[in-house]
Steps between C-alpha positions, in 0.01 A plus 500: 500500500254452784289265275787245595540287782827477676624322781754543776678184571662592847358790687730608731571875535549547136231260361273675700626888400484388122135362613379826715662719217290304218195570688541838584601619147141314337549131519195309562576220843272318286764442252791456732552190634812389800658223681662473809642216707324538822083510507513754760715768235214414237256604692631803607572591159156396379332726777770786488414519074244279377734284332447141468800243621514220281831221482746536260352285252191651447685807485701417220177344333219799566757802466678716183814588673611379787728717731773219700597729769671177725833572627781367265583161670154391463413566143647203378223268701260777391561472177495102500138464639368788260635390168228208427295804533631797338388530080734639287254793482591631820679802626734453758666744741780402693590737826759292605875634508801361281248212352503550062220476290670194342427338832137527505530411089709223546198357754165633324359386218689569162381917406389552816589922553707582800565856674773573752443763745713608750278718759641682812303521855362857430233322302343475850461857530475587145822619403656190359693484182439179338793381236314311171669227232353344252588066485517403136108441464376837613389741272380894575187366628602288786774816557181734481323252778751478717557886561107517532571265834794675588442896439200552746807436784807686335664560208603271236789436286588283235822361426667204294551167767892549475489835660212318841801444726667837473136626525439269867828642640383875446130440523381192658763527783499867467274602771709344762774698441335826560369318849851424573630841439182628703623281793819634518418843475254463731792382708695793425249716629463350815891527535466877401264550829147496289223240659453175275155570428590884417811401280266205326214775393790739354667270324178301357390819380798628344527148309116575359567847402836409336327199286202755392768752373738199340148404348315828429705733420711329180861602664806317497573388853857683539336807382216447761815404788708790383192747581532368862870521484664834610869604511672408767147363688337238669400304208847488326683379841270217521533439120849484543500243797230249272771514265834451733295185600431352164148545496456497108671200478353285763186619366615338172682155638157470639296570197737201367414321745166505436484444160745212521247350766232504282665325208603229778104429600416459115752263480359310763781586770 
């Protein structure tokens, strides 16, 4: 894998975690290659990781995959001034939300293999989860490639294109939901009589030991809630107000939402 070179078209704050997660997991600067729109963000990225900035052309000439990590309203331009450029022989990763792979196809030369990813801001701290599909010209290798990339800042997981926008709803958007509900709590605490910066650590805390238990320990989450949950206690009289508010189903309507969102920015909306 490292005998490849990639580029990252568009390093903002996840071009450049993909980039800094490359390099620390073997990756060679040598053989990584970046563009940015400002001279003063290539240099800073050239002296931060030895990386050379090149334009978008010679990206798409000198490089075996190219990463487009633009935001989604400006991947259509991208994608105009690269495709002179790109062979069919190139791997391309999209990190853009709600765009297809038959977008990028429909643009690149005839063949040309396409990946989909859908990574969440944890990348930046190494703890993303990064959702993979295949377009119609990708085989295991470009699959195999692309979690190479992706894996040094997360986990990975593959699934078909159809399933991407349920997968951005609970995933790619996922992370601010647990900031919201953080927020609030935080709020809650405060009203309760606790300091903000007290009621902040204890709930932060709580969050990371809660996600290390979901993750470690192989229970289902009731059974892990009903071990906190004693008769006639704390725990089951707050339960019971989450539910007299309709938490579960706003939680839901907004998981919708989501979703539905996402299908509306690959159709161009």
């Amino acid at each position: 894998m490292t005998q490849q070179t990639v580029a990252v078209l568009g390093t903002g704050k996840i071009g450049e975690a993909l980039l800094s997660g490359m390099i620390r997991a073997g990756w060679a600067p040598a053989d990584l290659l970046v563009t940015a729109r400002r001279k003063d963000r290539a240099d800073e990225l050239r002296a931060r990781y030895g990386v050379e900035p090149v334009d978008n052309a010679e990206a798409a000439e000198s490089a075996d995959t190219l990463i487009l990590a633009v935001k989604p309203q400006d991947m259509s331009a991208l994608l105009d001034e690269l495709a002179p450029h790109v062979p069919a022989d190139r791997l391309v990763i999209s990190a853009a939300a709600g765009i297809p792979t038959a977008f990028f196809e429909g643009r690149l030369a005839e063949g040309t293999p396409v990946v989909r990813v859908m990574p969440n801001t944890p990348v930046l701290v190494d703890e993303g989860m990064s959702v993979i599909s295949a377009g119609r010209h990708a085989d295991e290798t470009h699959l195999a490639r692309t979690e190479a990339i992706f894996q040094p800042v997360g986990k990975t997981l593959r699934v078909p294109e159809k399933q991407q926008d349920a997968a951005t709803a609970l995933s790619g958007s996922g992370p601010a939901y647990f900031y919201y509900l953080v927020e609030a709590m935080t709020d809650a605490g405060i009203l309760l009589g606790l300091p903000r910066s007290q009621a902040h650590d204890l709930i932060v805390q709580s969050a990371i030991g809660a996600a290390v238990m979901l993750r470690d320990s192989g229970e289902h989450p009731v059974k892990l809630r009903e071990a906190v949950t004693s008769p006639a206690g704390t725990t089951i009289s707050a339960i019971r107000e989450l539910e007299n508010h309709g938490v579960r189903a706003a939680l839901l309507a907004a998981l919708e939402a989501a979703r539905d969102r996402s299908r509306e920015l690959a159709s161009g909306a």
